[in-house]
mmCIF file as gemmi writes it, N, C-alpha and C atoms, coordinates in Angstrom:
data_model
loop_
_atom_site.group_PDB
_atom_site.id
_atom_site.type_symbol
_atom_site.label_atom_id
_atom_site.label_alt_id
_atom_site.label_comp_id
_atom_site.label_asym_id
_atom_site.label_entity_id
_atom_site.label_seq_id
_atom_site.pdbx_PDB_ins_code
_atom_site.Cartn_x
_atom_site.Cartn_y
_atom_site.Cartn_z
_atom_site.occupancy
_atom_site.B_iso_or_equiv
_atom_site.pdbx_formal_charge
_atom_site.auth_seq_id
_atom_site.auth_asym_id
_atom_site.pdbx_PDB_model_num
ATOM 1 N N . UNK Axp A 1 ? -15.633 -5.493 -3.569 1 0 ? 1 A 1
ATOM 2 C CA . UNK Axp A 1 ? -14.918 -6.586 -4.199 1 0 ? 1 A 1
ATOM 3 C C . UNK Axp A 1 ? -14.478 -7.578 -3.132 1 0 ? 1 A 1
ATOM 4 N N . UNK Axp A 2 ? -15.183 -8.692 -3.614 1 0 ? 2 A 1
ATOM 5 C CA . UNK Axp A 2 ? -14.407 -9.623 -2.676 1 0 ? 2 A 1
ATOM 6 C C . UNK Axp A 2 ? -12.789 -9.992 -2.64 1 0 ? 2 A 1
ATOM 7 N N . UNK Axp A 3 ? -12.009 -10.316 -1.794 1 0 ? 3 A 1
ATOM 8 C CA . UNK Axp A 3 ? -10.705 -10.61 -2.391 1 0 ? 3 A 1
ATOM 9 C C . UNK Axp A 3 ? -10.432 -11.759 -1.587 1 0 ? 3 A 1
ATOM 10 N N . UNK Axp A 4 ? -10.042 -12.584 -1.828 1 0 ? 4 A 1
ATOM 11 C CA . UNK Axp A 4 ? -9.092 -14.37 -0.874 1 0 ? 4 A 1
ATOM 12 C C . UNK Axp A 4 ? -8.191 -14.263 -0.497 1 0 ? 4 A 1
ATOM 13 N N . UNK Axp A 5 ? -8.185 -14.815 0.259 1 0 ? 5 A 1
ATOM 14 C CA . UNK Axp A 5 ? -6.852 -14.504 1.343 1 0 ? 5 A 1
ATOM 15 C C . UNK Axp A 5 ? -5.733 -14.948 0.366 1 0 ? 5 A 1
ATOM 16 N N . UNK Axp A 6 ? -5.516 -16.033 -0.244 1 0 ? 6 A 1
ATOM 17 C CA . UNK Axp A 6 ? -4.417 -15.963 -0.965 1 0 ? 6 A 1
ATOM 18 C C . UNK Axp A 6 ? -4.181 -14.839 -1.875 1 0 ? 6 A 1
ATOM 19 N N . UNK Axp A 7 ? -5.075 -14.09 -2.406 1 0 ? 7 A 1
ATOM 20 C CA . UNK Axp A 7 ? -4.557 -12.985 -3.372 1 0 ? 7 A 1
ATOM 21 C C . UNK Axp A 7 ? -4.02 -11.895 -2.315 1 0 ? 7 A 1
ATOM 22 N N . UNK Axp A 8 ? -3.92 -11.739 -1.238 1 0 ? 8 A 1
ATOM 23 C CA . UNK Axp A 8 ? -3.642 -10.732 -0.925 1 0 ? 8 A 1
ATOM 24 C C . UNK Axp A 8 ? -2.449 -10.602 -0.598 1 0 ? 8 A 1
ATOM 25 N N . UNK Axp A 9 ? -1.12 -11.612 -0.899 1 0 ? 9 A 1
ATOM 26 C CA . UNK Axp A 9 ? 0.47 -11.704 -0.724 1 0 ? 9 A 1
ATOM 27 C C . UNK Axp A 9 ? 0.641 -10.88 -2.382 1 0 ? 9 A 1
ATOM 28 N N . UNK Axp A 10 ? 0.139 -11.262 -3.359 1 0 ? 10 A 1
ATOM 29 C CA . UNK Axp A 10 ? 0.121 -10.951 -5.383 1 0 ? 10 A 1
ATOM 30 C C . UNK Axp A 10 ? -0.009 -9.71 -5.393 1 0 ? 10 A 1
ATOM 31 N N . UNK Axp A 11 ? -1.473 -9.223 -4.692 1 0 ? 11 A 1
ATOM 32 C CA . UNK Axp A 11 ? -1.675 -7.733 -4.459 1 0 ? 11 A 1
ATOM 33 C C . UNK Axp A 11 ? -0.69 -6.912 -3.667 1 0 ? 11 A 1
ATOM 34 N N . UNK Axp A 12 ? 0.13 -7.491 -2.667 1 0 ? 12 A 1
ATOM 35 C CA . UNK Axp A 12 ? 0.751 -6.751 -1.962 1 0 ? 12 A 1
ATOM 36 C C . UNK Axp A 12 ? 2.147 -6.562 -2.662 1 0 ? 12 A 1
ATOM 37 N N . UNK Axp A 13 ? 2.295 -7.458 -3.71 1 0 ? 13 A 1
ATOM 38 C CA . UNK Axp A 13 ? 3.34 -7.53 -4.472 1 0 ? 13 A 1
ATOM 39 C C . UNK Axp A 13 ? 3.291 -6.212 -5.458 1 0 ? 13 A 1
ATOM 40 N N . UNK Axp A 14 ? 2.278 -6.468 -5.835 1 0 ? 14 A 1
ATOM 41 C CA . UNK Axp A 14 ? 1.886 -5.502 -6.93 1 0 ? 14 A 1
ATOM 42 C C . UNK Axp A 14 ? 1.397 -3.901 -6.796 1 0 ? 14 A 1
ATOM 43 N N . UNK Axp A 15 ? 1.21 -3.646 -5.562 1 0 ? 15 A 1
ATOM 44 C CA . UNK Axp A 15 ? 1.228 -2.349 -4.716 1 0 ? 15 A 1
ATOM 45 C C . UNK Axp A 15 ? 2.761 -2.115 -4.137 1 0 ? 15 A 1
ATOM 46 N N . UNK Axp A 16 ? 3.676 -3.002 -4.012 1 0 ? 16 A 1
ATOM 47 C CA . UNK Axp A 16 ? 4.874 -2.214 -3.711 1 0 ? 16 A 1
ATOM 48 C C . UNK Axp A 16 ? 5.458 -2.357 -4.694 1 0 ? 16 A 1
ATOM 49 N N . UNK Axp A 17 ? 5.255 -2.928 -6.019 1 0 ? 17 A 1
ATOM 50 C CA . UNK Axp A 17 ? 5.875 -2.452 -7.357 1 0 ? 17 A 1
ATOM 51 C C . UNK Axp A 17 ? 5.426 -1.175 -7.861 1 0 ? 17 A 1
ATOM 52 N N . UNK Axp A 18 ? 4.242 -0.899 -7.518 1 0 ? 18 A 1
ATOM 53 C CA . UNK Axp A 18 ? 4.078 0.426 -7.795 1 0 ? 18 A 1
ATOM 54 C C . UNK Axp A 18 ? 4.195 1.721 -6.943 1 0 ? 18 A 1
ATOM 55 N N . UNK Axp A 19 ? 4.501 0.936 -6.046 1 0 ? 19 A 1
ATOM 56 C CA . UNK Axp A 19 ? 4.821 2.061 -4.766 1 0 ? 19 A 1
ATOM 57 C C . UNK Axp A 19 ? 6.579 2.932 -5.414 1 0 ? 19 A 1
ATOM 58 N N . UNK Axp A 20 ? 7.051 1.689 -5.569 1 0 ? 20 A 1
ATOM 59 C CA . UNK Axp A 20 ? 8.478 2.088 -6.472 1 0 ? 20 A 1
ATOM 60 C C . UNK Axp A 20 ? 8.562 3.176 -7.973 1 0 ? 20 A 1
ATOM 61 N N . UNK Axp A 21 ? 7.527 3.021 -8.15 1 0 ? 21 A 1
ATOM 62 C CA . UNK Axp A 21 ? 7.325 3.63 -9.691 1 0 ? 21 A 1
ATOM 63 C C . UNK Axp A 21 ? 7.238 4.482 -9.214 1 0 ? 21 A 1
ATOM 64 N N . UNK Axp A 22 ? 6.579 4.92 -8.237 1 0 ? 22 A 1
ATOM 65 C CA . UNK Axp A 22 ? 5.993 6.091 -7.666 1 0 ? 22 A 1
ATOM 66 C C . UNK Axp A 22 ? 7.239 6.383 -6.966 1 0 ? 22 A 1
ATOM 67 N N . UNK Axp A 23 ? 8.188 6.049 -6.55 1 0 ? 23 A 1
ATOM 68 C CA . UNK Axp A 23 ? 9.464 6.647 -5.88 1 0 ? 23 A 1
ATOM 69 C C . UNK Axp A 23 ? 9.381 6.24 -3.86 1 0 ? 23 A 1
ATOM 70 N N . UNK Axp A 24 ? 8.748 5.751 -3.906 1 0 ? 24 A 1
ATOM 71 C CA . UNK Axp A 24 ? 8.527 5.477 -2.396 1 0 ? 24 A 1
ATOM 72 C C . UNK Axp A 24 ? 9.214 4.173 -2.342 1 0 ? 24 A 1
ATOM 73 N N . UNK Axp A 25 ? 9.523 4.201 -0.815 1 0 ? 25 A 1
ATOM 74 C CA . UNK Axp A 25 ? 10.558 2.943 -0.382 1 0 ? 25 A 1
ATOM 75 C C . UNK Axp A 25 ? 9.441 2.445 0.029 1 0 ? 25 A 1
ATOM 76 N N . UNK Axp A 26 ? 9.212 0.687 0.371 1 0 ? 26 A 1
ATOM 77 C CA . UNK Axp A 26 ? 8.165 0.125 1.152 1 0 ? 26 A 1
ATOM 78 C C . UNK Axp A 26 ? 9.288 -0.452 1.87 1 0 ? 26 A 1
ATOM 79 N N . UNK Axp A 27 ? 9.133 -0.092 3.733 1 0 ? 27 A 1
ATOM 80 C CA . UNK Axp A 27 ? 9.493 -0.443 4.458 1 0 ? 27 A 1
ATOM 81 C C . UNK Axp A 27 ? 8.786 -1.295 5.816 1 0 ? 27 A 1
ATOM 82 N N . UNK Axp A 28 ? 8.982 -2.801 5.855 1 0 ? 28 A 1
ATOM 83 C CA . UNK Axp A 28 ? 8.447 -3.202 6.578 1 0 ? 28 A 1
ATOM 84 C C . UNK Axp A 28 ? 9.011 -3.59 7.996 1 0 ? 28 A 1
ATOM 85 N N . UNK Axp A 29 ? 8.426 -3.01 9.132 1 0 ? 29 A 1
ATOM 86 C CA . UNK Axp A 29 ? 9.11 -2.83 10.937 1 0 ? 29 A 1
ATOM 87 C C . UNK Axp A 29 ? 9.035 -3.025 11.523 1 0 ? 29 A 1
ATOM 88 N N . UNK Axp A 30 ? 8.999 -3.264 12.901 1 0 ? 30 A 1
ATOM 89 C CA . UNK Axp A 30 ? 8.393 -4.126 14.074 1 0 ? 30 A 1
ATOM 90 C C . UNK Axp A 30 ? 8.33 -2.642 15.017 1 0 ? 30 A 1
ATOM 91 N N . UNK Axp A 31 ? 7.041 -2.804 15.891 1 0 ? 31 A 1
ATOM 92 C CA . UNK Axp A 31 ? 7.094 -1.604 16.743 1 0 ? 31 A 1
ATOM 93 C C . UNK Axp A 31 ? 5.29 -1.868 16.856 1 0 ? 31 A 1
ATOM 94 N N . UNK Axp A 32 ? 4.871 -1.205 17.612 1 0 ? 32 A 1
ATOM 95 C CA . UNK Axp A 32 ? 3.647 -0.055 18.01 1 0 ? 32 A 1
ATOM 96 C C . UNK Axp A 32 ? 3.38 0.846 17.017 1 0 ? 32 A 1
ATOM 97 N N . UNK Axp A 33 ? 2.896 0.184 16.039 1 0 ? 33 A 1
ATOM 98 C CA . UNK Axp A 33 ? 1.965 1.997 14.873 1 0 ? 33 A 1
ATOM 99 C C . UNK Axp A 33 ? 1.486 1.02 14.299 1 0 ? 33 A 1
ATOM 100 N N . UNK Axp A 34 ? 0.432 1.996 13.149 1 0 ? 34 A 1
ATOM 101 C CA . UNK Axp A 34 ? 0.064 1.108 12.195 1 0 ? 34 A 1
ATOM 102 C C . UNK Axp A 34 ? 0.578 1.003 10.919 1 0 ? 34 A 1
ATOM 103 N N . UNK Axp A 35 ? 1.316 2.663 10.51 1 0 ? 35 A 1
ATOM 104 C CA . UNK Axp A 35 ? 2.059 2.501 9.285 1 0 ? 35 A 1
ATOM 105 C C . UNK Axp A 35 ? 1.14 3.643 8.715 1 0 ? 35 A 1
ATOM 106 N N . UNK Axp A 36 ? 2.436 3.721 7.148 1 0 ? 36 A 1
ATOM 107 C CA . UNK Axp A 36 ? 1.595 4.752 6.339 1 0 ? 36 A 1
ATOM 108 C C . UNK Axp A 36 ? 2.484 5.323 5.715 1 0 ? 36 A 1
ATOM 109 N N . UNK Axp A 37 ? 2.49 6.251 4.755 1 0 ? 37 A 1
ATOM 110 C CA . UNK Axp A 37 ? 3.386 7.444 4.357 1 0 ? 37 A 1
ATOM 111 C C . UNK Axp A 37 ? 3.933 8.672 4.822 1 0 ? 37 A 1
ATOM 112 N N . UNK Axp A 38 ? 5.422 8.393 4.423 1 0 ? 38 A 1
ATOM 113 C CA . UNK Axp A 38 ? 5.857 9.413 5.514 1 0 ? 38 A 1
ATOM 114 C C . UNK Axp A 38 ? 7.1 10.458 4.554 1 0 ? 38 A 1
ATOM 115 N N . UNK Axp A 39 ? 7.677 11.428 4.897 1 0 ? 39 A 1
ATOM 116 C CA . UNK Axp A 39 ? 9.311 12.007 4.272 1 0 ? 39 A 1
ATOM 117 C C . UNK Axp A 39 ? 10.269 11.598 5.254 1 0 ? 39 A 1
ATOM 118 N N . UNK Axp A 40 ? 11.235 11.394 4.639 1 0 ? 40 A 1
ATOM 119 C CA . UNK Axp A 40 ? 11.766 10.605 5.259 1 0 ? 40 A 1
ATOM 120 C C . UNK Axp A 40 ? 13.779 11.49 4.865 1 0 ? 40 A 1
ATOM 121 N N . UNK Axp A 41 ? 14.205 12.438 5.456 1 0 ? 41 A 1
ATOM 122 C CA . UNK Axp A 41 ? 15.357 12.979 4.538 1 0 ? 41 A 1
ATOM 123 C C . UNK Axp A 41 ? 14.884 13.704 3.616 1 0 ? 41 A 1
ATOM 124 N N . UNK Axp A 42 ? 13.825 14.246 2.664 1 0 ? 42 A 1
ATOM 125 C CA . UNK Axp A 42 ? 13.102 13.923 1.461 1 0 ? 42 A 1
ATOM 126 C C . UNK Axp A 42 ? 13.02 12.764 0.486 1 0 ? 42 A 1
ATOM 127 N N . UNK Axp A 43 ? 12.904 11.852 1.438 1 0 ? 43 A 1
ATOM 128 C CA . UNK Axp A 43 ? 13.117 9.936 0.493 1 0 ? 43 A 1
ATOM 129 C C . UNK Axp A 43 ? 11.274 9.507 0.806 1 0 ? 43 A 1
ATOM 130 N N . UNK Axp A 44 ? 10.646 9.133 -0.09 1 0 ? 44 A 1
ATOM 131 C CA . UNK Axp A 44 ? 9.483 8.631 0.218 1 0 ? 44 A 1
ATOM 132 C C . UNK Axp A 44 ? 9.595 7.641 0.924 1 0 ? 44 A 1
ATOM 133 N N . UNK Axp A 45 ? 8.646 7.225 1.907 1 0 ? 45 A 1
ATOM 134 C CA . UNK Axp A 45 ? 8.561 5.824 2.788 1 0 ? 45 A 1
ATOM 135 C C . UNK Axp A 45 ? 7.847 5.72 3.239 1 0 ? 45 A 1
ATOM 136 N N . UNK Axp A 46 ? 7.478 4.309 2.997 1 0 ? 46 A 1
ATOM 137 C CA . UNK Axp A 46 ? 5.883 3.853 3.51 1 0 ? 46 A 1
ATOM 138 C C . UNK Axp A 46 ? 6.411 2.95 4.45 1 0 ? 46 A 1
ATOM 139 N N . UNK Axp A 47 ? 5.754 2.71 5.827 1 0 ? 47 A 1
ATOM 140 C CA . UNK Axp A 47 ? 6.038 2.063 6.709 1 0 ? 47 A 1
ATOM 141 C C . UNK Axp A 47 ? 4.905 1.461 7.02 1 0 ? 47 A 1
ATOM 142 N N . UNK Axp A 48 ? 5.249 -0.155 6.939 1 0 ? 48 A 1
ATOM 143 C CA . UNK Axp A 48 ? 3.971 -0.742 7.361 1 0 ? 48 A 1
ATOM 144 C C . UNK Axp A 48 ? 4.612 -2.142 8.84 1 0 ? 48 A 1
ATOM 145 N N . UNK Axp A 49 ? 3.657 -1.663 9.783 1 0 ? 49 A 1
ATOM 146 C CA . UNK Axp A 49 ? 4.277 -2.536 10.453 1 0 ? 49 A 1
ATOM 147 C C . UNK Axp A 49 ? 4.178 -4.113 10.117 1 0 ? 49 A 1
ATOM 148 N N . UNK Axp A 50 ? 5.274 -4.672 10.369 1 0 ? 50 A 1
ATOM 149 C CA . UNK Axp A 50 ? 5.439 -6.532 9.334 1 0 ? 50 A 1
ATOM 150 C C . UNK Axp A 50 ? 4.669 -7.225 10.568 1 0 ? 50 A 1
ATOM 151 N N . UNK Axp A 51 ? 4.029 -6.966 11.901 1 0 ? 51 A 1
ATOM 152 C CA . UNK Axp A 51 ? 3.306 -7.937 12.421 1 0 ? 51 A 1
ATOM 153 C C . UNK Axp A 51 ? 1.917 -8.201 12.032 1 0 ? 51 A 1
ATOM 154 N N . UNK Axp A 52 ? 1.413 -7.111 11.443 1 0 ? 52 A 1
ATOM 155 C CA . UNK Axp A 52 ? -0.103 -6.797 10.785 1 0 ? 52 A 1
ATOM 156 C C . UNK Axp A 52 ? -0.085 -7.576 9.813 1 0 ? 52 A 1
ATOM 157 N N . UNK Axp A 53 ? -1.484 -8.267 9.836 1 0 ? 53 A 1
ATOM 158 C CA . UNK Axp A 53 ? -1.799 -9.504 8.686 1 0 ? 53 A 1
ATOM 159 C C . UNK Axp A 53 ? -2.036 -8.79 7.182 1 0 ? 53 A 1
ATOM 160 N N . UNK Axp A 54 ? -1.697 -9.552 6.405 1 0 ? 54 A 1
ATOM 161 C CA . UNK Axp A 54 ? -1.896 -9.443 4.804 1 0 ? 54 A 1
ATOM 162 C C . UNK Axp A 54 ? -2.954 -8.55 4.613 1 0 ? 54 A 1
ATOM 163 N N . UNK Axp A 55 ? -4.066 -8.846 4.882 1 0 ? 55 A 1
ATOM 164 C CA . UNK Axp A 55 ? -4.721 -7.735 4.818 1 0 ? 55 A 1
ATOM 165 C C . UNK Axp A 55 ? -4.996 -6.831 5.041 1 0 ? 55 A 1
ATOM 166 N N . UNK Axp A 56 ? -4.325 -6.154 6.115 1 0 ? 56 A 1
ATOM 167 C CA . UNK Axp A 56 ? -4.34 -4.872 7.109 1 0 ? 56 A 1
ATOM 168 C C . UNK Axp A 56 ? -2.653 -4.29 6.323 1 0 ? 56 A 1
ATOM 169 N N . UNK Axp A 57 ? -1.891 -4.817 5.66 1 0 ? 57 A 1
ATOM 170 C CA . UNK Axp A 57 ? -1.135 -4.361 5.196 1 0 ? 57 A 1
ATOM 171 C C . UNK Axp A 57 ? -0.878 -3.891 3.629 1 0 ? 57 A 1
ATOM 172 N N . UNK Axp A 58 ? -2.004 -4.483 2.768 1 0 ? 58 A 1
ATOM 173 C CA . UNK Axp A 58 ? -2.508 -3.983 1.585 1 0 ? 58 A 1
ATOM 174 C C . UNK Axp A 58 ? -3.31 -2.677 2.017 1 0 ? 58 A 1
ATOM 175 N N . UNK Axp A 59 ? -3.979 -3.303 2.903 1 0 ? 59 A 1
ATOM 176 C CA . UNK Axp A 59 ? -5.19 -1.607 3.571 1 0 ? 59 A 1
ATOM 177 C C . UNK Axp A 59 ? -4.218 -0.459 3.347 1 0 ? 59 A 1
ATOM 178 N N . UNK Axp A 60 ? -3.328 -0.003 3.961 1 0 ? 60 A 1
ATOM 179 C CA . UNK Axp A 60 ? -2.247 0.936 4.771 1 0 ? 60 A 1
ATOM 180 C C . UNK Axp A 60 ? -1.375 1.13 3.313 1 0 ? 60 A 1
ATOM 181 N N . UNK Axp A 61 ? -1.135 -0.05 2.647 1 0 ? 61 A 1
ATOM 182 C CA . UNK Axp A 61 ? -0.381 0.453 1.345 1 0 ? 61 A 1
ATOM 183 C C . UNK Axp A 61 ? -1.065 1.441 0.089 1 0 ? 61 A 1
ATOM 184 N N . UNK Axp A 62 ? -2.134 0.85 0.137 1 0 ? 62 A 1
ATOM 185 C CA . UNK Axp A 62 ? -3.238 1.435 -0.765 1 0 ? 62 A 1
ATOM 186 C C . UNK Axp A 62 ? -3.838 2.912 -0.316 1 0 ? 62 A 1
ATOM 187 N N . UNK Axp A 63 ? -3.53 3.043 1.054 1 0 ? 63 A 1
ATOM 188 C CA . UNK Axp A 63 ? -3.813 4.412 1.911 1 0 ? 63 A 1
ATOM 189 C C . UNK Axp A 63 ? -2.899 4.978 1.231 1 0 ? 63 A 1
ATOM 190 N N . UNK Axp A 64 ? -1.43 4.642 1.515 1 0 ? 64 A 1
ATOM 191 C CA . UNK Axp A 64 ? -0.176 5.632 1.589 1 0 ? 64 A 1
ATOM 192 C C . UNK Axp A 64 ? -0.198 5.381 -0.336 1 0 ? 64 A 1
ATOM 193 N N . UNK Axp A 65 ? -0.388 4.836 -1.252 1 0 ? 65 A 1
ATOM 194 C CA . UNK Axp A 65 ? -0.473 5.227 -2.22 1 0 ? 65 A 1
ATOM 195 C C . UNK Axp A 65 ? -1.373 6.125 -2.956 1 0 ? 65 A 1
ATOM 196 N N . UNK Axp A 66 ? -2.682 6.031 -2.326 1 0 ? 66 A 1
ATOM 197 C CA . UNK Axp A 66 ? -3.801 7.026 -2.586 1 0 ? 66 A 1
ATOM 198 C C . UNK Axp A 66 ? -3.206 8.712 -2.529 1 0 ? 66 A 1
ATOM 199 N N . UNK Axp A 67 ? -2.516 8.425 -1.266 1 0 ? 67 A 1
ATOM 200 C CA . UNK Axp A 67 ? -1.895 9.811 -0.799 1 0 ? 67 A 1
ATOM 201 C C . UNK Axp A 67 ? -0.685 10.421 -1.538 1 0 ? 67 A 1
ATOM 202 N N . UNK Axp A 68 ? 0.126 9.618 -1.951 1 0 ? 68 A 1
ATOM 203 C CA . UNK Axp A 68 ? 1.268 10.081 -2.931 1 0 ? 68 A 1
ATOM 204 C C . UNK Axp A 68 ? 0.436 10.365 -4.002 1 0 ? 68 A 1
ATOM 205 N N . UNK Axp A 69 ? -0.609 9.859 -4.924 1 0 ? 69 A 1
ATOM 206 C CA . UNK Axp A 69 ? -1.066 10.196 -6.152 1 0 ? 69 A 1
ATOM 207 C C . UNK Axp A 69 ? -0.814 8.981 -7.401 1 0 ? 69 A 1
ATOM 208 N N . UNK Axp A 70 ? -2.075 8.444 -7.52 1 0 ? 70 A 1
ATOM 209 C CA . UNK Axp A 70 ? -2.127 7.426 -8.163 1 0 ? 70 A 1
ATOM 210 C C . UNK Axp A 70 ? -2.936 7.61 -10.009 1 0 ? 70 A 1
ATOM 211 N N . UNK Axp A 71 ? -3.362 8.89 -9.727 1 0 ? 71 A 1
ATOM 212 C CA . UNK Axp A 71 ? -4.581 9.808 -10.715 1 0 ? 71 A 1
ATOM 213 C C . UNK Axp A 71 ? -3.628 9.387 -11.883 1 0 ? 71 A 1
ATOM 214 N N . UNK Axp A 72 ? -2.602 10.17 -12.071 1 0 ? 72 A 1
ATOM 215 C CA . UNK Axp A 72 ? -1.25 10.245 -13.341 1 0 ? 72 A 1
ATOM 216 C C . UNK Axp A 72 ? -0.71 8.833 -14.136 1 0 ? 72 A 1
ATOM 217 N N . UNK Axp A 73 ? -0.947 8.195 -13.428 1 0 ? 73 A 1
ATOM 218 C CA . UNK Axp A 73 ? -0.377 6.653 -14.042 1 0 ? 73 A 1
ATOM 219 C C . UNK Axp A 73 ? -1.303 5.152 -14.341 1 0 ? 73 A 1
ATOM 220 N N . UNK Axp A 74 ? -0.805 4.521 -15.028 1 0 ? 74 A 1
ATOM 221 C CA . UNK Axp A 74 ? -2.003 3.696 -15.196 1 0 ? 74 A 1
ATOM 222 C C . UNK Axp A 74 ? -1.666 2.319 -14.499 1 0 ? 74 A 1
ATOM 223 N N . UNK Axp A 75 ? -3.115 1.729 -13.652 1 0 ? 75 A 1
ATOM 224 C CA . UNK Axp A 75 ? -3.425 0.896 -12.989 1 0 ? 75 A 1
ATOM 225 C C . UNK Axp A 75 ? -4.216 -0.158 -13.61 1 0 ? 75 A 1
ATOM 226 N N . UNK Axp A 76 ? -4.239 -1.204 -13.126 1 0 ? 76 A 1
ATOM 227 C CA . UNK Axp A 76 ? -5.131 -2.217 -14.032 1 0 ? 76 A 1
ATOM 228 C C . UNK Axp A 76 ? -6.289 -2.003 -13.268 1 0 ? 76 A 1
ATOM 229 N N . UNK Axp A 77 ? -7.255 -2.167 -13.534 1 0 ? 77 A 1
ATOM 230 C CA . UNK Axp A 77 ? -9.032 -2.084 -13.328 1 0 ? 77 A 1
ATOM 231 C C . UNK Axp A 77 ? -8.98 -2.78 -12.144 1 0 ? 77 A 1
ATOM 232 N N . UNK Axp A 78 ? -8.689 -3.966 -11.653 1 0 ? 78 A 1
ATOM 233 C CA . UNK Axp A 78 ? -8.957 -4.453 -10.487 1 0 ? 78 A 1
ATOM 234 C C . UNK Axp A 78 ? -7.758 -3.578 -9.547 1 0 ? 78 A 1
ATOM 235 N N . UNK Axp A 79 ? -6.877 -3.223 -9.423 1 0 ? 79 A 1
ATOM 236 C CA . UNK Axp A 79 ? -5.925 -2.722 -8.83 1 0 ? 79 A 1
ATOM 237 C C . UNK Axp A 79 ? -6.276 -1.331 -8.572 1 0 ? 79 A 1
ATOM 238 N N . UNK Axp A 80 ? -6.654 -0.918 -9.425 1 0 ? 80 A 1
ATOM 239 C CA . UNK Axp A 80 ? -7.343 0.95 -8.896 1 0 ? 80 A 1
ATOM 240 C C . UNK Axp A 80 ? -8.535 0.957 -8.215 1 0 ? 80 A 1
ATOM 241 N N . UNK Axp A 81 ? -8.993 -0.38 -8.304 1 0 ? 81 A 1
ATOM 242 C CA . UNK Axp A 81 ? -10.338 -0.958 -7.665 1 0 ? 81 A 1
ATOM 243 C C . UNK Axp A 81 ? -10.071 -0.797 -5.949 1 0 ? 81 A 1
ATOM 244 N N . UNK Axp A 82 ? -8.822 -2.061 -6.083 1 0 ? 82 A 1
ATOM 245 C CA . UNK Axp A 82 ? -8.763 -2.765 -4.594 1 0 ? 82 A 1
ATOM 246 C C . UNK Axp A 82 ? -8.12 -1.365 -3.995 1 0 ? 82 A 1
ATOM 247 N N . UNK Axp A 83 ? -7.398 0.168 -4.75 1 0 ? 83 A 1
ATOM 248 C CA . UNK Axp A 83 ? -6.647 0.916 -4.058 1 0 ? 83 A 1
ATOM 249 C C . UNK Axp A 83 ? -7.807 1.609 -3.76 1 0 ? 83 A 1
ATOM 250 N N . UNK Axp A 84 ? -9 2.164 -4.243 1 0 ? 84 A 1
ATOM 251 C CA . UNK Axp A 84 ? -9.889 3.128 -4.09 1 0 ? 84 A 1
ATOM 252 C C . UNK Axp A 84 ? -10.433 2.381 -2.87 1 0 ? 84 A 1
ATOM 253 N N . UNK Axp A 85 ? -11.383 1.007 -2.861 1 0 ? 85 A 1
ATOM 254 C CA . UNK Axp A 85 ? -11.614 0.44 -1.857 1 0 ? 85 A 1
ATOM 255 C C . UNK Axp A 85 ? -10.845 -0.083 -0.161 1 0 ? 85 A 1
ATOM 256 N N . UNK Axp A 86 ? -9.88 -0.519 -0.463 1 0 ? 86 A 1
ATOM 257 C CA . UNK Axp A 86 ? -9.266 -0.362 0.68 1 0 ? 86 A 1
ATOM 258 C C . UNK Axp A 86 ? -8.779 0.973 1.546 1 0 ? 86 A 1
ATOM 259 N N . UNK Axp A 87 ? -8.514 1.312 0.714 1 0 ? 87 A 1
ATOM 260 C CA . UNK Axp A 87 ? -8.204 3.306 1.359 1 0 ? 87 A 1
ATOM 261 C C . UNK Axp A 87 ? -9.511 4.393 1.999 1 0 ? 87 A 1
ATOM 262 N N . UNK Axp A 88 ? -10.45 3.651 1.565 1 0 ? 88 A 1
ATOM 263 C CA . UNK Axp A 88 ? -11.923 4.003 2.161 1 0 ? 88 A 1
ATOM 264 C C . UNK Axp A 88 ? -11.953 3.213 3.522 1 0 ? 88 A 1
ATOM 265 N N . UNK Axp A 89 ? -11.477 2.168 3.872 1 0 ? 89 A 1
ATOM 266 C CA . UNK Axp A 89 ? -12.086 1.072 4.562 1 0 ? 89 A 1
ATOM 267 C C . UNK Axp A 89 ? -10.694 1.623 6.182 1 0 ? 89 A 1
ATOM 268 N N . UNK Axp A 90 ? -11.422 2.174 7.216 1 0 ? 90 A 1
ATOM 269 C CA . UNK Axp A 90 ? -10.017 2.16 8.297 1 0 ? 90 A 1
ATOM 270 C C . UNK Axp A 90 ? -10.085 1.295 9.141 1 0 ? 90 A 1
């Protein structure tokens, strides 16, 4: 799937609305990593570092959501799309 650079601020919107459904904090940080899902206390948290461009930060969200479990709930067709595809892609 192709995606434009402008969709990828909408998508990133729409992956940490569901990151929430899912109970995970989306936390964005400054540092050395690349990010991902983590426990945190037992608090879900996804850490994505905020210097990484729009698209390298949908990548890493769609990882750390793949990994919590996305199977159980419903996604819109392009959105289970861009999560299956980006989470393949390192």
């Amino acid at each position: 799937m192709k995606i434009k650079e402008k969709e990828f601020e909408e998508i990133l919107q729409e992956l940490k609305s569901l990151s929430g459904q899912l109970g995970a904090e989306v936390r964005f940080e400054k540092g050395d990593f690349k990010g991902g899902y983590c426990l945190l206390k037992e608090s879900k948290v996804i850490v994505i570092n905020k210097m990484a461009n729009l698209q390298r930060k949908v990548m890493i969200l769609s990882m750390a959501l793949k990994e919590l479990g996305i199977d159980q709930i419903y996604l819109t067709p392009k959105i289970r799309e861009i999560i299956e595809e980006m989470s393949e892609v390192k």
